[in-house]
Structures are given as structure tokens and as C-alpha cells.
OpenMM code with the backbone's topology and positions (N, CA, C; nanometers):
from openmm import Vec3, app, unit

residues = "UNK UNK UNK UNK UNK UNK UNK UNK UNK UNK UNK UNK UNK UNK UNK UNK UNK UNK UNK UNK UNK UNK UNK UNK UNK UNK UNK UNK UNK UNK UNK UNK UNK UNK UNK UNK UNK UNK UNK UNK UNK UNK UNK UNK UNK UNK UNK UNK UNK UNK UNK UNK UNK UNK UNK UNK UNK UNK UNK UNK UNK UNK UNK UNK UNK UNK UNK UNK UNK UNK UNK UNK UNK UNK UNK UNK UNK UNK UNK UNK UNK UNK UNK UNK UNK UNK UNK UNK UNK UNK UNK UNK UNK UNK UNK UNK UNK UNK UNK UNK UNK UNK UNK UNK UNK UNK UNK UNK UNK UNK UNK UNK UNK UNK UNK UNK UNK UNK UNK UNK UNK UNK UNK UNK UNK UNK UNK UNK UNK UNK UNK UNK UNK UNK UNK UNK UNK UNK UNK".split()
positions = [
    Vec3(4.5670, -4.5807, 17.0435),
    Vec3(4.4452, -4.5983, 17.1190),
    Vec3(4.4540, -4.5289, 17.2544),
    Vec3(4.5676, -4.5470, 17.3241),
    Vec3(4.5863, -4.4820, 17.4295),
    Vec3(4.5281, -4.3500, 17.4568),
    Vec3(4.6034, -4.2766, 17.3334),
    Vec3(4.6001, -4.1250, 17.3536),
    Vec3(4.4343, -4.0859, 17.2579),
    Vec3(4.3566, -4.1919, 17.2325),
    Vec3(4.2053, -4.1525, 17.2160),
    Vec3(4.1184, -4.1727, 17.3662),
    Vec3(4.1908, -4.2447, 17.4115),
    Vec3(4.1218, -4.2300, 17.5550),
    Vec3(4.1299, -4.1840, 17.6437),
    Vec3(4.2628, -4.1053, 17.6057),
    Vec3(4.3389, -3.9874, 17.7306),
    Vec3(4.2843, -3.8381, 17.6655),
    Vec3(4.2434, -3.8467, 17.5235),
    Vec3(4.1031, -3.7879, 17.4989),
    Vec3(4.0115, -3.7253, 17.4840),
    Vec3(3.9423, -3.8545, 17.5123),
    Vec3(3.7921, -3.8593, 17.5774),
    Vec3(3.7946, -3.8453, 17.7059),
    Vec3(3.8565, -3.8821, 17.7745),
    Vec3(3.9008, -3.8102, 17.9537),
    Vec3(3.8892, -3.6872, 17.9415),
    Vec3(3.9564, -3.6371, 17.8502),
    Vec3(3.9997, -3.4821, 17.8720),
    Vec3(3.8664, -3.4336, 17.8276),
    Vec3(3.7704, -3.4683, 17.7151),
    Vec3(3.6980, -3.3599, 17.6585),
    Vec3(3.6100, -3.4285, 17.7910),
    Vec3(3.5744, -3.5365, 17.8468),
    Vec3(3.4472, -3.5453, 17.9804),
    Vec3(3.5080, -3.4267, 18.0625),
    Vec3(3.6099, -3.4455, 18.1052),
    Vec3(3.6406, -3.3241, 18.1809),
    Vec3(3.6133, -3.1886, 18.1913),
    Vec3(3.6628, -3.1636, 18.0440),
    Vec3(3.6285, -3.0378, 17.9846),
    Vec3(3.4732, -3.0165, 17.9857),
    Vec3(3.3579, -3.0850, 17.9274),
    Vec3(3.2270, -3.0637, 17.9806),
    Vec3(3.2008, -3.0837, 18.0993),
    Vec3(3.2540, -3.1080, 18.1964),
    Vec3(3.2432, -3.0999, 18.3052),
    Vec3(3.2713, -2.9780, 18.3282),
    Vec3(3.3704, -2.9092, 18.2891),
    Vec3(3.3685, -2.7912, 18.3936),
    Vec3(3.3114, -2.6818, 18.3541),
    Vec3(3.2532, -2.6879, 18.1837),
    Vec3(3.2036, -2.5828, 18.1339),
    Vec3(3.0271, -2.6218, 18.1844),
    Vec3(2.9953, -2.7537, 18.2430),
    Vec3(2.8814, -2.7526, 18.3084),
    Vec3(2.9274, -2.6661, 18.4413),
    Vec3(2.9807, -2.6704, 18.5304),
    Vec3(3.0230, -2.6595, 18.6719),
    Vec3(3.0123, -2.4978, 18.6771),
    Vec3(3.0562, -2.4583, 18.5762),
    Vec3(3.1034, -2.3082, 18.5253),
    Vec3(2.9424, -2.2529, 18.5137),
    Vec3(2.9162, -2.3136, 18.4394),
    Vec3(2.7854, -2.2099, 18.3982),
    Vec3(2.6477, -2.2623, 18.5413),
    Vec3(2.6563, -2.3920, 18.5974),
    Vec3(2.6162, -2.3634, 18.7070),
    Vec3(2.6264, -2.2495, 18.8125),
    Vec3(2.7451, -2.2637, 18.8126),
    Vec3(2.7915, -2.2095, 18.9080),
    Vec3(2.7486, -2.0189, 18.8924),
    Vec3(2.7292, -1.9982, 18.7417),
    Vec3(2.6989, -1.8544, 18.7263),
    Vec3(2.5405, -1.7994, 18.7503),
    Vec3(2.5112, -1.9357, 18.7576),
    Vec3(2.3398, -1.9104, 18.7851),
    Vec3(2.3172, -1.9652, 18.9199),
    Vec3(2.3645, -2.0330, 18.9900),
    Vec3(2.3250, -2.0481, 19.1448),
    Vec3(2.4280, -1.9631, 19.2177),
    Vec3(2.5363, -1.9288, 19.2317),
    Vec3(2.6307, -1.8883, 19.2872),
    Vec3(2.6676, -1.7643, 19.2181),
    Vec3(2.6051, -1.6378, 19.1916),
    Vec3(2.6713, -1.5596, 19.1140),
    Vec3(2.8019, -1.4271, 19.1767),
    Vec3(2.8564, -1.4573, 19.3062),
    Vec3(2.9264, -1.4025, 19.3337),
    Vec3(3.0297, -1.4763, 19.4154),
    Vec3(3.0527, -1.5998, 19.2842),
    Vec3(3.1813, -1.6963, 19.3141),
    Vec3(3.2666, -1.6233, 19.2742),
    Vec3(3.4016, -1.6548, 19.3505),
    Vec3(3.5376, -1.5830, 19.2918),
    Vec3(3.6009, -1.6058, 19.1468),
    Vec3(3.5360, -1.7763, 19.0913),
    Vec3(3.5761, -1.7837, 18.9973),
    Vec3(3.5509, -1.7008, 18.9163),
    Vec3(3.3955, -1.6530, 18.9334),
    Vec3(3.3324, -1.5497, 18.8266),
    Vec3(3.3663, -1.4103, 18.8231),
    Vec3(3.4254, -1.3715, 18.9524),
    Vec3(3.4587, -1.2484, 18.9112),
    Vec3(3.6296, -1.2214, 18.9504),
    Vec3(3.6978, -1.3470, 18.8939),
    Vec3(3.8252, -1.4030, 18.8387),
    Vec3(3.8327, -1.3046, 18.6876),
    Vec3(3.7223, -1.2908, 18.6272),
    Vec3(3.6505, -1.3081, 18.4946),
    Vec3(3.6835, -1.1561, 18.4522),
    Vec3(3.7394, -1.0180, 18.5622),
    Vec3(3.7510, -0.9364, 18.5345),
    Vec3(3.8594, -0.9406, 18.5188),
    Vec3(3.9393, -1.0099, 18.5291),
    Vec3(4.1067, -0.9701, 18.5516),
    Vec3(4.1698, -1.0371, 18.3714),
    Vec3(4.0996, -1.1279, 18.3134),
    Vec3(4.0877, -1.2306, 18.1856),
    Vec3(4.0897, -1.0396, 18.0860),
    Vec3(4.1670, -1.0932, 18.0107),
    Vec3(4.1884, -0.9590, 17.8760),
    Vec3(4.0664, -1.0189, 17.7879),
    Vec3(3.9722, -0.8834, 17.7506),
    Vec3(3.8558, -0.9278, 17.6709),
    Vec3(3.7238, -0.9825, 17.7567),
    Vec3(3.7624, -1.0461, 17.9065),
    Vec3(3.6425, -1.0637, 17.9804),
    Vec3(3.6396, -1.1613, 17.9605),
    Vec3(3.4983, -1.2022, 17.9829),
    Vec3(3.3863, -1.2976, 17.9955),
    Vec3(3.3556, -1.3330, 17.8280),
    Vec3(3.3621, -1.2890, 17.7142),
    Vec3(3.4069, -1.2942, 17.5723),
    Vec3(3.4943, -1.4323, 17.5591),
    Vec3(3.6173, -1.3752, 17.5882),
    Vec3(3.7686, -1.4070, 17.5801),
    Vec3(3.7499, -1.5426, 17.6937),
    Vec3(3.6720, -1.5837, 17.7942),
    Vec3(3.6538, -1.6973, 17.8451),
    Vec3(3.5877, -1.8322, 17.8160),
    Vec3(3.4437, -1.7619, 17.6892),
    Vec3(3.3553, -1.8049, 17.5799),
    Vec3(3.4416, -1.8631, 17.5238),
    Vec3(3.5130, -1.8026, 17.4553),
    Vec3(3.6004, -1.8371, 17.3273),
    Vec3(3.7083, -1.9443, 17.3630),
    Vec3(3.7626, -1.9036, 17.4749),
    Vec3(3.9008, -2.0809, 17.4874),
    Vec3(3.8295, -2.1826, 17.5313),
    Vec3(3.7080, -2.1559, 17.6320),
    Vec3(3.6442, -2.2354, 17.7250),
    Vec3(3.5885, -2.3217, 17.6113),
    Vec3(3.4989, -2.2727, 17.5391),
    Vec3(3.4214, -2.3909, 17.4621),
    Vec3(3.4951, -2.4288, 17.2969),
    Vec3(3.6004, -2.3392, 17.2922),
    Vec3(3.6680, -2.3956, 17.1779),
    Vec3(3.7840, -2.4963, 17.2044),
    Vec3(3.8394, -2.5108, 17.3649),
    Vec3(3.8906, -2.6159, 17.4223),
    Vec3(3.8352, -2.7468, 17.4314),
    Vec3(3.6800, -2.7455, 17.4496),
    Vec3(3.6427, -2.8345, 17.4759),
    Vec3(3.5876, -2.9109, 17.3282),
    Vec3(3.5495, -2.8456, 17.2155),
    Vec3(3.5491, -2.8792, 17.1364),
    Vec3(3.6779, -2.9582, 17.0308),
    Vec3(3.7919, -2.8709, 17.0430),
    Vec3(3.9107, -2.9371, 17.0479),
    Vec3(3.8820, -3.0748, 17.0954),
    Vec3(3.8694, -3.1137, 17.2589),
    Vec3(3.9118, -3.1857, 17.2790),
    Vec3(3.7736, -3.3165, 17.2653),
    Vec3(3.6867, -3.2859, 17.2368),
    Vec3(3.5282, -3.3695, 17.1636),
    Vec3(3.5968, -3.4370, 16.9856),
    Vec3(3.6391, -3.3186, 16.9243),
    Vec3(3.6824, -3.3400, 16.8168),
    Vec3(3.8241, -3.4633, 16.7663),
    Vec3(3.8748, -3.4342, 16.8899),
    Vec3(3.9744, -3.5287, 16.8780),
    Vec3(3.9349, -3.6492, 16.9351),
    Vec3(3.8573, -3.6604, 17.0564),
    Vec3(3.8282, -3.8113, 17.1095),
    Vec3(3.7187, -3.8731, 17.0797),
    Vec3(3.6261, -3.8127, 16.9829),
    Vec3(3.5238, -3.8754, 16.9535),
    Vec3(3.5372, -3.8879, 16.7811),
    Vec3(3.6022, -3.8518, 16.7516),
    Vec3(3.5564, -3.9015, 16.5695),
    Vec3(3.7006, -3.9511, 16.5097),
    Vec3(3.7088, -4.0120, 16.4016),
    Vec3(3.8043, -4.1270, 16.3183),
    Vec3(3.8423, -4.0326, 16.1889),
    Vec3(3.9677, -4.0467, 16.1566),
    Vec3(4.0284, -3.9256, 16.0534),
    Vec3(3.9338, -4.0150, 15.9164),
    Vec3(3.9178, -4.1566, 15.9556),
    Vec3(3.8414, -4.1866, 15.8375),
    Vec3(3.6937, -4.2117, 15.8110),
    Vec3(3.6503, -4.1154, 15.8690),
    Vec3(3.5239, -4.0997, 15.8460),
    Vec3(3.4968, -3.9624, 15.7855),
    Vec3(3.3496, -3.9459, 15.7211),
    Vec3(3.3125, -3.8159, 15.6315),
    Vec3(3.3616, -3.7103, 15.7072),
    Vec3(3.3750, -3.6005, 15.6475),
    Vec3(3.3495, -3.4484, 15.7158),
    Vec3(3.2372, -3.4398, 15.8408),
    Vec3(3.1496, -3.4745, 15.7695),
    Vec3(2.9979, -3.4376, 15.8629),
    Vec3(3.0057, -3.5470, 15.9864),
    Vec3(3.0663, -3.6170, 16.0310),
    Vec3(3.0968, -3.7545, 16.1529),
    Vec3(3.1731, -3.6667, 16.1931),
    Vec3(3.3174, -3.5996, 16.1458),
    Vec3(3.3943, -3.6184, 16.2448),
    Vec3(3.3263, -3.4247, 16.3112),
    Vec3(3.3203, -3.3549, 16.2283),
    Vec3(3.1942, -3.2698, 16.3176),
    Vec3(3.1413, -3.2450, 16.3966),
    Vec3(3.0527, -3.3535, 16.4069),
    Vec3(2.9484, -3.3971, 16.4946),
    Vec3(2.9147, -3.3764, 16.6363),
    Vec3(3.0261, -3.4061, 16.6857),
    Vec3(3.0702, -3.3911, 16.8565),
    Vec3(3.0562, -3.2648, 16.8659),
    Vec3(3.1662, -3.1489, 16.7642),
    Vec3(3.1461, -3.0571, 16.7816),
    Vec3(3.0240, -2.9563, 16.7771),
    Vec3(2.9188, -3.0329, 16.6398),
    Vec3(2.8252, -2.9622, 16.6205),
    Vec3(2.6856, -2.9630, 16.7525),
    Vec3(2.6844, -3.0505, 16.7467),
    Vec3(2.6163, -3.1125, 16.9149),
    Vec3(2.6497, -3.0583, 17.0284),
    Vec3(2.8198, -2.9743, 17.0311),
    Vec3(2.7988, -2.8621, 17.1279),
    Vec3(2.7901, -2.7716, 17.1302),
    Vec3(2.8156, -2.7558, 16.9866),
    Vec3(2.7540, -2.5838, 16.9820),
    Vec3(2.5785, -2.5797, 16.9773),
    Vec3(2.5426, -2.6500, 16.9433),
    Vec3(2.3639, -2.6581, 16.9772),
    Vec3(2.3254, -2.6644, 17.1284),
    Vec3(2.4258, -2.7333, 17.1945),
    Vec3(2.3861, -2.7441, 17.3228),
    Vec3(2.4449, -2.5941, 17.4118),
    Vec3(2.5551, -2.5130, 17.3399),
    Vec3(2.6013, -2.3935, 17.3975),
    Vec3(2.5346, -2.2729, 17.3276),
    Vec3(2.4622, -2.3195, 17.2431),
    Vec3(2.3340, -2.2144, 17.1651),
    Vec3(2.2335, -2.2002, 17.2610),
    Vec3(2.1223, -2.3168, 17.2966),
    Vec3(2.0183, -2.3522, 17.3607),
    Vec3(2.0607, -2.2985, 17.5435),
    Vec3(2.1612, -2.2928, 17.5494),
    Vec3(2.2407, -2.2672, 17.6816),
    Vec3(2.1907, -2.1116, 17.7234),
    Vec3(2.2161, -2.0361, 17.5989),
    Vec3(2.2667, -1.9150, 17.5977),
    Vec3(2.1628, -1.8937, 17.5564),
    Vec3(2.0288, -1.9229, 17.5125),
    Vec3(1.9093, -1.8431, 17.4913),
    Vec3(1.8137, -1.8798, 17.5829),
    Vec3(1.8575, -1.9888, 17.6802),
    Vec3(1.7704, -2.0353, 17.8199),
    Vec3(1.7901, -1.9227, 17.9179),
    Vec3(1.9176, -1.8565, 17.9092),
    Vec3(1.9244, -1.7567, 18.0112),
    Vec3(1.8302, -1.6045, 17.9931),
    Vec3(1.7661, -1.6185, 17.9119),
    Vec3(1.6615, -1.5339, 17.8855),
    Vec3(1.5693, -1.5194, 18.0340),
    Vec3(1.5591, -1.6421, 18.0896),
    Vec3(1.4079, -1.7140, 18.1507),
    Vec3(1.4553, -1.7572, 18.3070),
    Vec3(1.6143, -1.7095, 18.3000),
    Vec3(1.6568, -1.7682, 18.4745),
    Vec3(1.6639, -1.6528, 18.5367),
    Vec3(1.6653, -1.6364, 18.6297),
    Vec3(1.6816, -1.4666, 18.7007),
    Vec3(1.8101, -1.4344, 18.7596),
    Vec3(1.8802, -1.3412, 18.7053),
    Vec3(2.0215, -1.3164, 18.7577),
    Vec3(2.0773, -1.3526, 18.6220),
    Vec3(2.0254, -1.4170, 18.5178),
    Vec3(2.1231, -1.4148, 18.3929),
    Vec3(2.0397, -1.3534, 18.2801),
    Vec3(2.1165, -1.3472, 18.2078),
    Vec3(2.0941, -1.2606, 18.0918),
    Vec3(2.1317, -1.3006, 17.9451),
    Vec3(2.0788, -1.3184, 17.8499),
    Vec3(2.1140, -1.3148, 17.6818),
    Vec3(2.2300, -1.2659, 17.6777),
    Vec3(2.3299, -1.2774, 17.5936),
    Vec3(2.4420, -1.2264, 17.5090),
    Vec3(2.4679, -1.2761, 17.3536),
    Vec3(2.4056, -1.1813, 17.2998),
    Vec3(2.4816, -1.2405, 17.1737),
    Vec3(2.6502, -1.2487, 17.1675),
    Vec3(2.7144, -1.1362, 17.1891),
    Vec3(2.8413, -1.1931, 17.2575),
    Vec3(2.9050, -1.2726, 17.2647),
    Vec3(2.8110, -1.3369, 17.4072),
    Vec3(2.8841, -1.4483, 17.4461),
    Vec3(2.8034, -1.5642, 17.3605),
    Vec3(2.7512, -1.5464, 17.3041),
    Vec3(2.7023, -1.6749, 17.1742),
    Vec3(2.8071, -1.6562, 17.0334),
    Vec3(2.8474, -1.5714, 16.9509),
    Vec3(2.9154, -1.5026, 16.9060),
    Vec3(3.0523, -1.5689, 16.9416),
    Vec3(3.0728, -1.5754, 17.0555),
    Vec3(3.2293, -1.5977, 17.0974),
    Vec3(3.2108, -1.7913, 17.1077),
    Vec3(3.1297, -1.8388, 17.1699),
    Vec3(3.0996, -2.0023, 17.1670),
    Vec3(3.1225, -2.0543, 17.0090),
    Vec3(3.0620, -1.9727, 16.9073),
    Vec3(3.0658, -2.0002, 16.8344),
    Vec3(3.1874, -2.0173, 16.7559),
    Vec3(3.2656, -1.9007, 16.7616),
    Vec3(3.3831, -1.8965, 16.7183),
    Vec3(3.4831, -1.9767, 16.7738),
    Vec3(3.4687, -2.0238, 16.9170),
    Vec3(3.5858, -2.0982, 16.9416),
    Vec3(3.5490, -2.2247, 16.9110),
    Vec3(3.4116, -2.2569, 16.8925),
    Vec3(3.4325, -2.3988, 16.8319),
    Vec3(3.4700, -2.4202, 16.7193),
    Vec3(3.3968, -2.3011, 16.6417),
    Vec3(3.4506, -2.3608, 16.4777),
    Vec3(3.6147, -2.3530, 16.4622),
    Vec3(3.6889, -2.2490, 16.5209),
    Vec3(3.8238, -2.2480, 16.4905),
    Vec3(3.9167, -2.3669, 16.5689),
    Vec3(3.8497, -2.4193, 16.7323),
    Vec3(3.9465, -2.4827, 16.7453),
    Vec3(3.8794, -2.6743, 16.7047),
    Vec3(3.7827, -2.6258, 16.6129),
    Vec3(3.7335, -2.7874, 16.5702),
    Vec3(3.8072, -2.7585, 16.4507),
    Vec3(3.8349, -2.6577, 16.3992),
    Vec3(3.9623, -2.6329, 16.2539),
    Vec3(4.0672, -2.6917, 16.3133),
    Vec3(4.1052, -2.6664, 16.3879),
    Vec3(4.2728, -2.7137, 16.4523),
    Vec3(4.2916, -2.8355, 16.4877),
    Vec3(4.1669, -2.9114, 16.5415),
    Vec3(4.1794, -2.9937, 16.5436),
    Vec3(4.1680, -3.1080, 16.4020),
    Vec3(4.0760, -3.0867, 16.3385),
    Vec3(4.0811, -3.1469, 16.2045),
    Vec3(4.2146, -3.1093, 16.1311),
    Vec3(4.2803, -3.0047, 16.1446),
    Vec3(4.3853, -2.9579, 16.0380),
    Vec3(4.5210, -3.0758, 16.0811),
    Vec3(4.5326, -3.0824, 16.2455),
    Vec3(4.5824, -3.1594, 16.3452),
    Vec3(4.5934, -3.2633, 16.2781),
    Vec3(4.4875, -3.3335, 16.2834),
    Vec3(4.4639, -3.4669, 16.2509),
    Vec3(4.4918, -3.4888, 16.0632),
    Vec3(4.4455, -3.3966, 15.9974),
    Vec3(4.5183, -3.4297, 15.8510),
    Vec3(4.6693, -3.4217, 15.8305),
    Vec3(4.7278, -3.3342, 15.9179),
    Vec3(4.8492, -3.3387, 15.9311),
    Vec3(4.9070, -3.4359, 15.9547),
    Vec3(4.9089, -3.5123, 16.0325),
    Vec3(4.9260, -3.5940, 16.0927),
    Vec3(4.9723, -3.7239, 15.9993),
    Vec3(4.8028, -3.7341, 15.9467),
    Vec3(4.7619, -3.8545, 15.8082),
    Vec3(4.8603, -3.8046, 15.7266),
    Vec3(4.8778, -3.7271, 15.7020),
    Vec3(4.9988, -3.7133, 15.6037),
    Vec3(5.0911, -3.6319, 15.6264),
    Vec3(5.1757, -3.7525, 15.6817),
    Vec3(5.3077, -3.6846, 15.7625),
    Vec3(5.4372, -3.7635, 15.6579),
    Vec3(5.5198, -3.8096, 15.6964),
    Vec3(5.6174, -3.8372, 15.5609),
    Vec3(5.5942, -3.9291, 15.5153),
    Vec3(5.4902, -4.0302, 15.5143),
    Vec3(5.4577, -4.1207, 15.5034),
    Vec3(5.3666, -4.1248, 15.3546),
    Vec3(5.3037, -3.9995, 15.3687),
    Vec3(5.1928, -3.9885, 15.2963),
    Vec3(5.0414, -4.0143, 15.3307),
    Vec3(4.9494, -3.9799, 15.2337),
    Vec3(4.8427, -4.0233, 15.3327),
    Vec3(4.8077, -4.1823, 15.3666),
    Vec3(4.7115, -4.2058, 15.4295),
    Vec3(4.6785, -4.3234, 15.4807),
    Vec3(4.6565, -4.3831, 15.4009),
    Vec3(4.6962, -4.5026, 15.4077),
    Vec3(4.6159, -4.6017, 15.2646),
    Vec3(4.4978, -4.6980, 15.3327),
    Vec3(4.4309, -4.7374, 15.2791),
    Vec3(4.3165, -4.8153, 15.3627),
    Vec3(4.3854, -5.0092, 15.3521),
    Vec3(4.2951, -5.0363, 15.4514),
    Vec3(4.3670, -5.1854, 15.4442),
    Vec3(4.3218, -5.3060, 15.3542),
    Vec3(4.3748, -5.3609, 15.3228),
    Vec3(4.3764, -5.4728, 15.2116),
    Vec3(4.2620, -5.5667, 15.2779),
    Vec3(4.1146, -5.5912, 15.2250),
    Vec3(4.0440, -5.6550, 15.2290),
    Vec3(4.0559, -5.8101, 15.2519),
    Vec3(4.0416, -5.8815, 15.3136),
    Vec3(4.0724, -6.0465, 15.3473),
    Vec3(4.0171, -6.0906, 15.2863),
] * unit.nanometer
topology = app.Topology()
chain = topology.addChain("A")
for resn in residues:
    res = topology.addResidue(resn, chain)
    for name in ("N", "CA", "C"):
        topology.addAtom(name, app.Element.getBySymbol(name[0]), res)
């Protein structure tokens, strides 16, 4: 239990800063963090890709139960990639930002691969020498 709530700490965090981040690229666009962003191999791509596949990682692990369906434990993740979809086609309409398929392209990919790692994580786990989980004996 501990380490589901050490978490869910981590993935609030983690949306926290990928809010803070993308604020910060539309009110502030000549923060250092952002143009940190040239020195990153691959760019602003390559920042897409750990940034929101970290945070999905860490949604994936503190919000869903190894024993629940496929489509539950998902969920967290799928809910941010809709919300990092809708993100990335709002910047159409703000001034100073711009569309990327790209950088939608790259959101995408780091969620699905590191919501793989994390599910693969977690089956591993369930069946570690033990075997898999058995469910508990009804009272």
C-alpha cells in the first residue's frame, strides 16, 4: 500500500509539472527551461516522449489494480492521452503556439510504451516465483 501512494504522489507530481511546463510555454515563452529544450537530443520531440510517457507510467501504476480488466487499468492512461491530444490541438487558437503533429505523435508514443512497461511491470511481478495470483477464498 505504501508504495501505491508513493505513486500517486509521484504521478500528481508528474501532472503537475507537465501542467507547469506547458503553461509556462504559452505565458512565458522565453523561459530558460524552454530553451533548455535545445540542448535535449531529438528536441522538444524527445521531451514529448519521456515527459508524458513518465507520467503515464506513473498514473498507470498508482491508479489501477493488477486485478482489474485491461480496459480499468488503462484508463488513467487513456484519459491522458485525450487530455494531451485536446492540449495539442488547442494550440491552434493561442498566439505564440502552434500545432505539431510531432509533438502529438511523440505524446502518444510515450504513453502507450511506457503504460506497456508499466503493465508488463506489474504482470511480472504477479508472477514472480510464486506464480500467478490466486484470488481469495470467499467467507
Amino acid at each position: 500500500m505504501a508504495s501505491k501512494v508513493s505513486m500517486r504522489s509521484l504521478a500528481f507530481l508528474s501532472l503537475a509539472l507537465v501542467t507547469i511546463l506547458s503553461l509556462s510555454a504559452t505565458f512565458a515563452p522565453g523561459n530558460v527551461l524552454l530553451r533548455a529544450v535545445e540542448f535535449v537530443p531529438g528536441g522538444d520531440v524527445t521531451i514529448h516522449f519521456v515527459m508524458l510517457g513518465l507520467t503515464a507510467f506513473a498514473v498507470t501504476k498508482g491508479f489501477s489494480r493488477p486485478t482489474r480488466p485491461l480496459q480499468r487499468r488503462i484508463a488513467p492512461s487513456a484519459v491522458l492521452l485525450i487530455v494531451a491530444t485536446a492540449e495539442e490541438f488547442s494550440q491552434r487558437w493561442i498566439l505564440g503556439r502552434s500545432f505539431s503533429l510531432d509533438d502529438m505523435l511523440a505524446n502518444t508514443a510515450g504513453i502507450v510504451v511506457f503504460t506497456s512497461l508499466a503493465l508488463l511491470g506489474r504482470s511480472a511481478a504477479a508472477t514472480s516465483t510464486d506464480g500467478p495470483i490466486q484470488p481469495k477464498p470467499a467467507r
